[in-house]
N, C-alpha and C positions, 0 to 999 in steps of 0.2 A: 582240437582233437589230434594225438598223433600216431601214429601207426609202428609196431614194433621194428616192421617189415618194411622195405622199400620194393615195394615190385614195379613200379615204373622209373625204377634205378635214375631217379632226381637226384641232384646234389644235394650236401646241406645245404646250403644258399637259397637256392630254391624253397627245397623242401620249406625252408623255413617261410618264407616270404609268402608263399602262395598258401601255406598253413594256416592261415588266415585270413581275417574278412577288411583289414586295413586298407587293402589297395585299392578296395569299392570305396568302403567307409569313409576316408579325407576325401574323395570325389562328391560324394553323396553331400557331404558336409557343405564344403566349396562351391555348392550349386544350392543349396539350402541357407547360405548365411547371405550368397547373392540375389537371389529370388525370393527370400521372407518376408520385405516388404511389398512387393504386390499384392494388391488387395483383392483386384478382377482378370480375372485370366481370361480374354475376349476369346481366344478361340485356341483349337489344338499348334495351329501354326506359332501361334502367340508364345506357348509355351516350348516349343520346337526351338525358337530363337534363342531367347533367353538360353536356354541350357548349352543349346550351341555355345552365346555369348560369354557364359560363364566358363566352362571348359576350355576355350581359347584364350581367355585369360590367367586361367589356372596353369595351364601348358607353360607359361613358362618358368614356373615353380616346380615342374614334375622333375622326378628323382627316376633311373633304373631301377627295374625291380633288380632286385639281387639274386644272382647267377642268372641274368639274364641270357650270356653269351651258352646257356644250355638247354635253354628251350627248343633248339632243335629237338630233345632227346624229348621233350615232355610232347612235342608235336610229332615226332615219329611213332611214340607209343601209343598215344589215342590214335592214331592214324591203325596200325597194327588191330588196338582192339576194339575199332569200329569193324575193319574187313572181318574178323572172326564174329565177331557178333551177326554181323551180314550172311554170314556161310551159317552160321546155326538157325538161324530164322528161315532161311531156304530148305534147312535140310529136316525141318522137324515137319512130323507125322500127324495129320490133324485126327 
């Protein structure tokens, strides 16, 4: 999905990268082609490891996301329209 408009003024880099569902998706993957073969999952902790295990291994495969060095600007804007949202929710009339 993309948006004609940029109001949280992202670069394209960004924009692009975060545009999508990829940067779960090869995580998701990478924890699914290492944990497929187990057949019993003894308990929640059981499963906690494993994914740990998988993802420190995957870690040294991981890429930057692109435009990364602008994420300040994607966490200052959620930052911005959390407080406004905060201020509207106090100020509204039940």
């Amino acid at each position: 999905m993309t948006y004609s408009n940029n109001r949280l003024g992202l670069s394209k880099a960004l924009r692009r990268c975060l545009g999508s569902t990829n940067v779960i998706e090869s995580h998701n993957s990478g924890i699914r082609s290492r944990t497929g073969r187990v057949k019993r999952w003894r308990d929640h902790a059981m499963v906690v490891r494993w994914v740990a295990a998988s993802l420190s291994d995957m870690e040294k495969r991981f890429r930057k996301i692109m435009g990364h060095q602008q994420l300040w600007i994607l966490d200052a804007k959620l930052k911005d329209l959390a407080a406004v949202e905060a201020v509207d929710h106090t100020t509204e009339v039940a």
